[in-house]
BAMAR-615649 format. One record per residue (C-alpha): residue number from 1; chain; y, x, z. Coordinates in Angstrom, 3 decimals. Layout:
> seq / mol / north / east / up
> NUM / A / Y / X / Z
...
END
This chain:
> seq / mol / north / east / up
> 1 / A / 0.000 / 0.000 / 0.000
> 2 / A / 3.312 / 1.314 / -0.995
> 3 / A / 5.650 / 1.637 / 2.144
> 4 / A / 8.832 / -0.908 / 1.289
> 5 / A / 12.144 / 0.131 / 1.899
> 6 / A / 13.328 / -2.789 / 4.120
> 7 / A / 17.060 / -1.273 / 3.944
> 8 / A / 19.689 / -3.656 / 3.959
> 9 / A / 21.747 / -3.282 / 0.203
> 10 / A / 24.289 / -5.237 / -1.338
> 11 / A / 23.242 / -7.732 / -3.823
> 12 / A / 25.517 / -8.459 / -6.391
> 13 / A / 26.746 / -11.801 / -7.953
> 14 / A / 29.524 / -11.595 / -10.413
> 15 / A / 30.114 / -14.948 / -10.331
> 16 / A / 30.867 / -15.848 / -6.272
> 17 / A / 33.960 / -13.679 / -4.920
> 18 / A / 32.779 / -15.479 / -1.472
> 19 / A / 29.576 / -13.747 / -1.651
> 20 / A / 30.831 / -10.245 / -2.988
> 21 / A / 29.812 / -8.626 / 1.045
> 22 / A / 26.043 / -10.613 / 0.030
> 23 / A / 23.148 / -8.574 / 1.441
> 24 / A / 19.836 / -8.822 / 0.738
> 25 / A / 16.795 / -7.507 / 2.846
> 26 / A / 12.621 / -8.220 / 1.796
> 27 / A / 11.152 / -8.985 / 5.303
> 28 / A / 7.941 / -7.457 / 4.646
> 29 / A / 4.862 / -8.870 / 6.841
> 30 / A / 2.170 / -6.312 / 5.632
> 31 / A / 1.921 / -6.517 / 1.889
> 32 / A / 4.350 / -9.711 / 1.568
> 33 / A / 7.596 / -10.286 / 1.369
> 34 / A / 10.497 / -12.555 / 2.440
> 35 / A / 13.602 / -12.304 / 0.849
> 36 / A / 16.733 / -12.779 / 3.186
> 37 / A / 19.864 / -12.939 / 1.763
> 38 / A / 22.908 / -12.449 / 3.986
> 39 / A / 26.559 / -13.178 / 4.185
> 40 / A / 29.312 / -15.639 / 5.185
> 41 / A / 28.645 / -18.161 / 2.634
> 42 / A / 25.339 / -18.315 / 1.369
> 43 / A / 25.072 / -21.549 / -0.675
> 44 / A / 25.292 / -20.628 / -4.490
> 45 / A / 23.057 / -18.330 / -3.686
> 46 / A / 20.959 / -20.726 / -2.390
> 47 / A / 20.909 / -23.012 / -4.836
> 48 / A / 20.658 / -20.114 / -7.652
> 49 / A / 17.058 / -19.246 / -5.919
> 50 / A / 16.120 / -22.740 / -5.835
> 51 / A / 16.745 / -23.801 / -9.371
> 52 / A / 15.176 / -20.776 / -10.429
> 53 / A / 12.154 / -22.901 / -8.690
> 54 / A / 12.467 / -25.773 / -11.033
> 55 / A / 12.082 / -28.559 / -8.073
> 56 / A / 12.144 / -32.044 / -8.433
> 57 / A / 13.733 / -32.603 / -5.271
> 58 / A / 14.895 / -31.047 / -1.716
> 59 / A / 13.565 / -32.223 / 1.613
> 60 / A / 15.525 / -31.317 / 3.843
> 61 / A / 14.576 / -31.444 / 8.183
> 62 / A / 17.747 / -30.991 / 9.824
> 63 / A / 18.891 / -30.578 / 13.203
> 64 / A / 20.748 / -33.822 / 14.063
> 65 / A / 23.697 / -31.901 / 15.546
> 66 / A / 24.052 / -29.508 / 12.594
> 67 / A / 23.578 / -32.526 / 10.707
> 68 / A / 27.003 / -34.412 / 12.529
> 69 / A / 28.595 / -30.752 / 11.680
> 70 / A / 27.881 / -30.141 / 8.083
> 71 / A / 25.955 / -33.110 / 6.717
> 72 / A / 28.667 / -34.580 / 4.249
> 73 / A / 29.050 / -30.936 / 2.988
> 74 / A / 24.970 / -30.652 / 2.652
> 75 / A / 25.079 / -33.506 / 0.648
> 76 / A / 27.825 / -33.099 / -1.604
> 77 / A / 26.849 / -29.194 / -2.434
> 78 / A / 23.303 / -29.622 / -2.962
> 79 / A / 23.050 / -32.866 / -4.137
> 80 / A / 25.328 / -32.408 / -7.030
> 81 / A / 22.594 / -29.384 / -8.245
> 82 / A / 19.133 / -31.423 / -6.873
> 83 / A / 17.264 / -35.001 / -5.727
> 84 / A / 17.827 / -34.618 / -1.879
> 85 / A / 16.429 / -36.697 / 0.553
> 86 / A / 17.200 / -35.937 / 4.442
> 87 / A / 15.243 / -36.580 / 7.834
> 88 / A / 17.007 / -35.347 / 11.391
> 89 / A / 14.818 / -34.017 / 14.129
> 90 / A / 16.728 / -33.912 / 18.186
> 91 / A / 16.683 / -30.292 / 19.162
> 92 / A / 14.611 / -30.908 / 22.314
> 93 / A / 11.143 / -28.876 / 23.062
> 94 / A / 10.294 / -32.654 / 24.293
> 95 / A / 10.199 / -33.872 / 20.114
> 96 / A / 8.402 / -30.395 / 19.072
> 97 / A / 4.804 / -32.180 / 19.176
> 98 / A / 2.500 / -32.966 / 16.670
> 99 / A / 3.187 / -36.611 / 16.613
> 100 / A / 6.753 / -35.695 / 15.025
> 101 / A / 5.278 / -33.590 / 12.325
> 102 / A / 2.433 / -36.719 / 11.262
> 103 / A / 5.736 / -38.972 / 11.028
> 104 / A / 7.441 / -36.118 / 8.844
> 105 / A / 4.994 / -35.674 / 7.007
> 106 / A / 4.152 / -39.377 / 6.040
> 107 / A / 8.144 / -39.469 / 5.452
> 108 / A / 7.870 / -36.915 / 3.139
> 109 / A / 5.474 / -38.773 / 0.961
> 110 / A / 7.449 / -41.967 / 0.832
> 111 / A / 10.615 / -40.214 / -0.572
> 112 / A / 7.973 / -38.414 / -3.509
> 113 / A / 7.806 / -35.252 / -2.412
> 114 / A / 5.325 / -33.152 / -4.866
> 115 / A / 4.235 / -29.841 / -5.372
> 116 / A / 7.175 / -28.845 / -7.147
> 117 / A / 9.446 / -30.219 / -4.003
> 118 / A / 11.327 / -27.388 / -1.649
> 119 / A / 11.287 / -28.128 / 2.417
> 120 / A / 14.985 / -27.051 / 3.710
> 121 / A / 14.877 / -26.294 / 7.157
> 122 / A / 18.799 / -26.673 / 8.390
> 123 / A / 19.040 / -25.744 / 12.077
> 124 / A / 17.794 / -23.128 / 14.958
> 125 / A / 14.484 / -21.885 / 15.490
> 126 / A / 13.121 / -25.499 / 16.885
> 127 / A / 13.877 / -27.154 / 13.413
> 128 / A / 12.524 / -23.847 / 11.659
> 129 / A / 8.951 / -24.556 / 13.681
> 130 / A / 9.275 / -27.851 / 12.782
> 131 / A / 9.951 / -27.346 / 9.306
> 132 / A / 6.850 / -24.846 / 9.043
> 133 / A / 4.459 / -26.478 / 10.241
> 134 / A / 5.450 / -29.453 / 7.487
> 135 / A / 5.859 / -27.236 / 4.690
> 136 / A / 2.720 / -25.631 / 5.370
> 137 / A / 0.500 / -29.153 / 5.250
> 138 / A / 2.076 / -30.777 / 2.700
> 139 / A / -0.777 / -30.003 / -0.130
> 140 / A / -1.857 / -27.160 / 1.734
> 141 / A / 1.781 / -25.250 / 1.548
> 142 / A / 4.942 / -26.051 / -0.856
> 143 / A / 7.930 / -23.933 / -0.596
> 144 / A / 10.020 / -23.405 / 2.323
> 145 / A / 13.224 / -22.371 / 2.564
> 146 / A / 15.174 / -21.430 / 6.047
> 147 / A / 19.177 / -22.566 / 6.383
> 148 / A / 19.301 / -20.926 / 9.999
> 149 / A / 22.090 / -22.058 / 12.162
> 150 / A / 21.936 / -20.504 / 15.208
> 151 / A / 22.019 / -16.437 / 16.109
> 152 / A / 18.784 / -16.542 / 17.554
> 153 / A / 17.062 / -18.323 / 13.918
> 154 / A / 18.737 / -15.864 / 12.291
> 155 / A / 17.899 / -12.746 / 13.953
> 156 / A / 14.523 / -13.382 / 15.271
> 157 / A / 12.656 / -16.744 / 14.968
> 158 / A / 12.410 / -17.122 / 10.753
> 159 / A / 11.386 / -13.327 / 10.827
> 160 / A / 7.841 / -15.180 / 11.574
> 161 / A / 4.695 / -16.074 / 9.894
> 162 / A / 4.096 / -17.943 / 13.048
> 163 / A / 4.578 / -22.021 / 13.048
> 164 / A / 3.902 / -24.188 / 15.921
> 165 / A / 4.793 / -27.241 / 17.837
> 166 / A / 4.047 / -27.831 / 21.459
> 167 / A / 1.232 / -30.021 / 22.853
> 168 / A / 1.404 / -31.956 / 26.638
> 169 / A / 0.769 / -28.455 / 28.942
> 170 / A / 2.607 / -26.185 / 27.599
> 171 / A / 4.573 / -24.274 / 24.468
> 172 / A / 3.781 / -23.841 / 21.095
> 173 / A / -0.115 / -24.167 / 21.634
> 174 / A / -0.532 / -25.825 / 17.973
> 175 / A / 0.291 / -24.351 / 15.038
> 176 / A / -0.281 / -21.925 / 11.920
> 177 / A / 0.871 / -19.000 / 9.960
> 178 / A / 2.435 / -19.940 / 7.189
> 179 / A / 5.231 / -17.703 / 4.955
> 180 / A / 8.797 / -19.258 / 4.145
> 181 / A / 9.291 / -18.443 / 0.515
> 182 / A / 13.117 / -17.105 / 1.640
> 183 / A / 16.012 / -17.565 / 4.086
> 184 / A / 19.591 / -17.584 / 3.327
> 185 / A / 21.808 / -16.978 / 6.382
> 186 / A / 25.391 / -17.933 / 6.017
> 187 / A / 27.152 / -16.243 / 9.182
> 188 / A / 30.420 / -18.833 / 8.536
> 189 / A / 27.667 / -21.058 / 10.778
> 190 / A / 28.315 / -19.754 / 13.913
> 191 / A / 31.955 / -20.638 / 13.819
> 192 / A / 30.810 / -24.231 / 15.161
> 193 / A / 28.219 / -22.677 / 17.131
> 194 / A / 28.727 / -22.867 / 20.926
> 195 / A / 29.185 / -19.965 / 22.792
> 196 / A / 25.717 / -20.355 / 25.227
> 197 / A / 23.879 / -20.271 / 21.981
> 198 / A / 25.537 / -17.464 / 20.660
> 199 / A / 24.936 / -15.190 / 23.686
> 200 / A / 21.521 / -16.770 / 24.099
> 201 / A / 20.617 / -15.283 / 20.935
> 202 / A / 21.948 / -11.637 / 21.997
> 203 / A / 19.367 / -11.377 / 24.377
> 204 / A / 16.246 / -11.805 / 21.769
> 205 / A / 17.774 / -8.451 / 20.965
> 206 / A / 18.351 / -6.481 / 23.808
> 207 / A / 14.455 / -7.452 / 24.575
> 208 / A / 13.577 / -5.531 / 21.426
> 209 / A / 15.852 / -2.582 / 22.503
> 210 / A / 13.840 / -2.826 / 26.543
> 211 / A / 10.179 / -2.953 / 24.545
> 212 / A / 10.427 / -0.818 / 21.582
> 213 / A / 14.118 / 0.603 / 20.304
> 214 / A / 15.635 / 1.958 / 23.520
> 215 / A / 17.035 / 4.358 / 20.524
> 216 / A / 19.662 / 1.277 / 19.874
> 217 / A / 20.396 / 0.332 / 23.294
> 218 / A / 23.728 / 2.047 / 22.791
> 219 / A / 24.554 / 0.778 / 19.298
> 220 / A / 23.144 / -2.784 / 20.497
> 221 / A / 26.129 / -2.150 / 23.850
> 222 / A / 28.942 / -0.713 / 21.354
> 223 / A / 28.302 / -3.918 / 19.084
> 224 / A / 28.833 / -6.534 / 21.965
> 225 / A / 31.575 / -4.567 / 23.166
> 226 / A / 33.394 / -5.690 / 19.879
> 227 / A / 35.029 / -8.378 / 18.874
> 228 / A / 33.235 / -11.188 / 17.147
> 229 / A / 34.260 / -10.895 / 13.605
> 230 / A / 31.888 / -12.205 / 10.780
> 231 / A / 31.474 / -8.295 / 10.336
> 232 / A / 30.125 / -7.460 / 14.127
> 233 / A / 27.639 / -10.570 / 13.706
> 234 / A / 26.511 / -9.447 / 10.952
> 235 / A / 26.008 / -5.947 / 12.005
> 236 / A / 23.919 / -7.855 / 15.246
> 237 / A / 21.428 / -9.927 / 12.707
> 238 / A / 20.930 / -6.480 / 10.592
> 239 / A / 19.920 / -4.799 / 13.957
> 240 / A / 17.610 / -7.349 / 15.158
> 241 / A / 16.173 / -7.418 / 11.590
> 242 / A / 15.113 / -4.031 / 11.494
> 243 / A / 14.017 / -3.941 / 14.794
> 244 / A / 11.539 / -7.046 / 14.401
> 245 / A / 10.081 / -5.317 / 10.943
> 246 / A / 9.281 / -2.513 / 12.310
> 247 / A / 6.452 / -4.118 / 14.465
> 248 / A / 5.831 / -7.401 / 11.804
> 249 / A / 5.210 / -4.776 / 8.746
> 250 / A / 2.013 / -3.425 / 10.896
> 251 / A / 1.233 / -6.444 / 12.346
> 252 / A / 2.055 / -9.861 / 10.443
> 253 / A / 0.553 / -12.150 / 12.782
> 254 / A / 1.399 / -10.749 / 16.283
> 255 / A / -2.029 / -10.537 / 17.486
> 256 / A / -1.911 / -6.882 / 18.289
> 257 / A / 1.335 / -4.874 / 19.043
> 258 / A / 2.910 / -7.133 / 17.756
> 259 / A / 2.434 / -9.246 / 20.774
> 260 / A / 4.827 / -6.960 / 22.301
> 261 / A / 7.573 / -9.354 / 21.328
> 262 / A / 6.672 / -11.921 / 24.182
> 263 / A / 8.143 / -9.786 / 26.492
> 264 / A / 10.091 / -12.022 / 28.939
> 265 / A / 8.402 / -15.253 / 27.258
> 266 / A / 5.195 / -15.994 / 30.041
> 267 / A / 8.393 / -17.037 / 32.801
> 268 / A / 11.270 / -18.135 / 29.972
> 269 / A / 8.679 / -20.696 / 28.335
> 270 / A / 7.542 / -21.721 / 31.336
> 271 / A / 11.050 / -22.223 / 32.579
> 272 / A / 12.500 / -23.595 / 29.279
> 273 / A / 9.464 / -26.681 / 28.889
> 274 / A / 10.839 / -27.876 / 32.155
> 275 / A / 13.497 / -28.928 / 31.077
> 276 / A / 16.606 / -27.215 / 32.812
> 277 / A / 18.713 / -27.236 / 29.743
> 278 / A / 18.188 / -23.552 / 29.270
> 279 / A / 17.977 / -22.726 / 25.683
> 280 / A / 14.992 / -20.453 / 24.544
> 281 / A / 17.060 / -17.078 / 24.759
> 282 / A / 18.667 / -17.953 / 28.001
> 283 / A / 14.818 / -18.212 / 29.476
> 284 / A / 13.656 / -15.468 / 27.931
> 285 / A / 16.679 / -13.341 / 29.628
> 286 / A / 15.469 / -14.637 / 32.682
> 287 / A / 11.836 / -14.107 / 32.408
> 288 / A / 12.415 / -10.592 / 31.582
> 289 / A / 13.706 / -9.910 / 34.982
> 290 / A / 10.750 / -11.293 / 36.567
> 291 / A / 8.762 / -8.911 / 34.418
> 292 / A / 11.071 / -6.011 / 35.047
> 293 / A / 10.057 / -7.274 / 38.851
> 294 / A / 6.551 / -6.968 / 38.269
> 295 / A / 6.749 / -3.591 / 36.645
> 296 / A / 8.999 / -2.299 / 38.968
> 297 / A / 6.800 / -3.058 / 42.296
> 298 / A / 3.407 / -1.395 / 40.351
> 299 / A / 5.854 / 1.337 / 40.407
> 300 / A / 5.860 / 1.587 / 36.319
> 301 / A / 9.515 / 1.131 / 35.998
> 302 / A / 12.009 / 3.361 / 37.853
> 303 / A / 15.124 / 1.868 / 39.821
> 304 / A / 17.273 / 2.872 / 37.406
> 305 / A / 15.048 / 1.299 / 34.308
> 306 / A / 14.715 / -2.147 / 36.706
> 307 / A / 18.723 / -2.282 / 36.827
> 308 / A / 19.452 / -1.602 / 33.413
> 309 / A / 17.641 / -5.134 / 32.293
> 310 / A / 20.554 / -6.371 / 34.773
> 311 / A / 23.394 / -4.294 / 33.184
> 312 / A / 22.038 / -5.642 / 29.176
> 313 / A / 21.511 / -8.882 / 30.302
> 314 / A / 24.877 / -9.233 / 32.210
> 315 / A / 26.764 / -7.575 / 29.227
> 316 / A / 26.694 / -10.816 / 27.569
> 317 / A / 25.562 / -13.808 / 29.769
> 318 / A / 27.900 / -12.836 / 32.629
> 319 / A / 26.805 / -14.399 / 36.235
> 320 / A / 23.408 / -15.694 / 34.846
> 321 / A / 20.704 / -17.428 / 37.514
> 322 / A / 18.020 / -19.332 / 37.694
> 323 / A / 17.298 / -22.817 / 38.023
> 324 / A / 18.512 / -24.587 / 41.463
> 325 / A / 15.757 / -26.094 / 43.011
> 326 / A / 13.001 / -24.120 / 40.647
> 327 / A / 9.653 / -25.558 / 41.173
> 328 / A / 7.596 / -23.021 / 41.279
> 329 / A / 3.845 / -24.507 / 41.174
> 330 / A / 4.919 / -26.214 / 38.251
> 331 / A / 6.023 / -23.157 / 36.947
> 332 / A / 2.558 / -21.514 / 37.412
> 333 / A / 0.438 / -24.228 / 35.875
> 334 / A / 2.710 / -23.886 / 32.798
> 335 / A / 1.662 / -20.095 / 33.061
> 336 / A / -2.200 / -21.050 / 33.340
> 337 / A / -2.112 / -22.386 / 29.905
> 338 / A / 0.270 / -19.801 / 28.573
> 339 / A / -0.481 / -19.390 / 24.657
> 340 / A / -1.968 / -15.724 / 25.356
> 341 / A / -4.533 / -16.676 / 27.293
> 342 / A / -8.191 / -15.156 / 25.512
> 343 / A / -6.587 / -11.865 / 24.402
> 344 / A / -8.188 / -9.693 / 27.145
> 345 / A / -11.813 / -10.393 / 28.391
> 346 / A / -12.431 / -7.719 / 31.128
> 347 / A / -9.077 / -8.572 / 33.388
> 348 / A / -9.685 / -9.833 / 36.894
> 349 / A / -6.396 / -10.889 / 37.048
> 350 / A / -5.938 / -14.395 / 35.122
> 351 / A / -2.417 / -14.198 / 33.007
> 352 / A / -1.944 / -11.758 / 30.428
> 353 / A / 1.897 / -10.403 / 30.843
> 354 / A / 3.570 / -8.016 / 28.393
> 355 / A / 4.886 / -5.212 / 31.154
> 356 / A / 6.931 / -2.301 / 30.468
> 357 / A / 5.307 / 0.998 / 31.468
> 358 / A / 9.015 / 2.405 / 30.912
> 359 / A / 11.783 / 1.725 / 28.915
> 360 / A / 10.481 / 1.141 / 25.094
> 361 / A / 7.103 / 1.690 / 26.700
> 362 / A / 4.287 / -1.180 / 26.743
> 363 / A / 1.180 / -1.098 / 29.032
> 364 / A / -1.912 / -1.353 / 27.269
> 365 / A / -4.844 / -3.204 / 28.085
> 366 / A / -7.982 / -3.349 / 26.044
> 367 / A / -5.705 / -2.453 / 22.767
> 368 / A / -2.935 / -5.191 / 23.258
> 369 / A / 0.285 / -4.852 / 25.055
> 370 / A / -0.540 / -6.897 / 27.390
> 371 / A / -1.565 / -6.907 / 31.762
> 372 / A / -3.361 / -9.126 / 33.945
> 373 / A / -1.147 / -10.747 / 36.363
> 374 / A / -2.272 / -12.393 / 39.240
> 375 / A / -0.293 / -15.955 / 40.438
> 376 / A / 0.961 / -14.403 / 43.724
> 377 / A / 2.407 / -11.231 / 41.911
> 378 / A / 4.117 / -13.510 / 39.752
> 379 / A / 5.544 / -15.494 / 42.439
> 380 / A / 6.487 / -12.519 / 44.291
> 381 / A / 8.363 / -11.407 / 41.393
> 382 / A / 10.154 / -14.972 / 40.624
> 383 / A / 11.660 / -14.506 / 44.143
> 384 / A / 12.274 / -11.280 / 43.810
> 385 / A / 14.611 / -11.708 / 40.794
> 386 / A / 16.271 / -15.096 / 42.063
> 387 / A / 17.472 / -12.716 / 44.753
> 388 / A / 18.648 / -9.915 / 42.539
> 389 / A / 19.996 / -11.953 / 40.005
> 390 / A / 22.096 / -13.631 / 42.885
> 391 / A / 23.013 / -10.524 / 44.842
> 392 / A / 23.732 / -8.639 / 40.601
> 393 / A / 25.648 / -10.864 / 39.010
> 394 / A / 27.797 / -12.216 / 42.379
> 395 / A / 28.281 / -8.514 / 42.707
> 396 / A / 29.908 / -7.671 / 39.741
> 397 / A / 33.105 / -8.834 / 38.473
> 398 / A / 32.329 / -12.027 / 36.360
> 399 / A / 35.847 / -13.301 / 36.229
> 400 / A / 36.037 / -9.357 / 33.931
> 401 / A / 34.082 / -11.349 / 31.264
> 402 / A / 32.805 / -9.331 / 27.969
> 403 / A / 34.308 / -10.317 / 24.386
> 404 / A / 31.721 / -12.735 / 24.198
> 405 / A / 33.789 / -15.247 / 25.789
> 406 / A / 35.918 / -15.136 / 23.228
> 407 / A / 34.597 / -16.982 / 20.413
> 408 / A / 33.938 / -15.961 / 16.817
> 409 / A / 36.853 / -14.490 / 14.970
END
């Protein structure tokens, strides 16, 4: 297999002086490709790709709140070029279940969707899942196209063979891989996008720069330190990009180190199917201190290395704490059917964790980057990092808030 060069490089269209600064990047998942195309408007370039595609119509599953946002400009850009037809889908983890993908799907049929159709998915990673999973029924897989609108679809969850909704226990327990034929990201999006989500989305990546490119953790600071220009995002998706190939060209279906990526995810799902109106990112920062907590009393992680998830995490969510009132026994019978349970067979401890070893380190365990955990450890560790997060973040200055409260530029 030839090794692709998964450089970002300009892509040029003579005929769009609002996508002159267009990038283009093939997300490479072993020997296939994604194209992802780049810039602050993406649309003609959008609907270039598609009509090269010959469809008889668009089917678009859209985010109802993205939908309220941009809908009338959906419609009147696309639908001048293409047949659309339009479903909306509440961004809740509580509609992610397999009963909303059967209605999709039969709603896909009634408005004539073929072969030749494209699925559009317009919204954040939920809709993107969503989206998937329907795309890759429908006659055994039609096209699929991302429209991400959030940071964290952008720079992390369509960079994915991986489609799943949730089922009653837990997380995205059904699903299947399944590879979008491209993504367009138009960065103009995250203009309307509210500021939780924004910094939600920053901390996908500074779990990549804790688990496997400490190398960046200074490019990944300099960047938030910035202002939020179209220019700085874009700089942000590019770095989570790169980062997330590097394990995804290896290991396309994240069964091996590519499992490394869950880091923080055993806690932040459990926390986030609750139903505590944290968004997935917000979670995930949080369930990587509990880790760091679990690492840090096997004595893997130094005092320094435990802190610095503190100092990346505060950079950009500021005074950042868990749930009031967090029911814990809840929390651990989310755990206990945790979507990595099977991978290791000779653990005496029952939940696989990814743990850091050290910074950009994993700990093995039978060949995956993963540890037994037992329930009390991880309860131990829960209280551990409610306290630190408390004693942190009340600590430092919060009312000195980072650039990211102040909105894109």
């Amino acid at each position: 297999m030839m090794r692709p060069d998964t450089i970002a490089t300009p892509y040029n269209k003579q005929h769009s002086q609002v996508e002159e600064q267009l990038i283009k990047i093939n997300f490479f998942f072993a020997e296939r490709s994604m194209p992802i195309f780049i810039g602050q408007d993406v649309g003609s370039s959008c609907i270039e790709f598609c009509a090269q595609r010959n469809p008889d119509r668009l089917f678009f599953i859209a985010d109802s709140h993205v939908w309220d946002l941009h809908g009338e400009e959906i419609i009147s850009y696309y639908g001048s070029h293409f047949p659309i037809e339009t479903v909306l889908v509440e961004p809740n983890e509580q509609c992610k279940t397999l009963d909303l993908v059967n209605r999709l799907l039969e709603a896909a049929m009634a408005a004539g969707v073929t072969r030749r159709s494209i699925i559009m998915a317009l919204g954040g990673g939920l809709t993107g899942n969503i989206a998937g999973m329907v795309a890759g029924l429908l006659y055994r897989g039609i096209s699929l196209v991302h429209l991400p609108t959030s940071f964290l679809a952008m720079s992390d969850s369509i960079l994915s063979l991986k489609q799943a909704v949730n089922g009653s226990t837990g997380k995205n327990l059904f699903g299947m891989y399944y590879l979008p034929t491209a993504s367009f990201v138009s960065v103009n999006f995250l203009r309307t996008l509210p500021q939780v989500e924004l910094v939600a989305g920053i901390n996908e990546l500074i779990k990549n720069c804790l688990v496997f490119d400490a190398e960046r953790i200074e490019i990944l600071l300099s960047l938030i330190n910035q202002p939020q220009t179209c220019s700085t995002l874009t700089q942000l998706l590019i770095l989570g990009i790169e980062a997330k190939q590097k394990l995804l060209l290896q290991d396309p279906n994240e069964k091996n180190i590519g499992i490394s990526l869950e880091y923080g995810h055993t806690v932040g799902h459990a926390l986030e199917y609750q139903g505590y109106g944290l968004s997935h990112g917000i979670a995930v920062a949080l369930g990587m201190l509990v880790a760091s907590a679990i690492s840090f009393k096997r004595g893997w992680l130094s005092e320094q290395e435990y802190w610095l998830h503190y100092e990346l995490i505060n950079s950009v969510n500021g005074n950042l704490q868990f749930p009031q009132n967090l029911d814990l026994d809840t929390t651990i019978n989310i755990i206990r059917r945790d979507n990595k349970h099977g991978y290791l067979t000779l653990c005496q401890d029952p939940h696989p964790f990814v743990l850091l070893r050290s910074i950009g380190r994993v700990e093995m365990t039978e060949g995956k980057p993963l540890v037994g955990v037992s329930e009390d450890e991880i309860i131990t560790a829960i209280k551990q990092a409610q306290s630190d997060a408390w004693e942190y973040f009340h600590r430092i200055n919060c009312a000195q808030a980072n650039i990211w409260n102040a909105g894109v530029g």
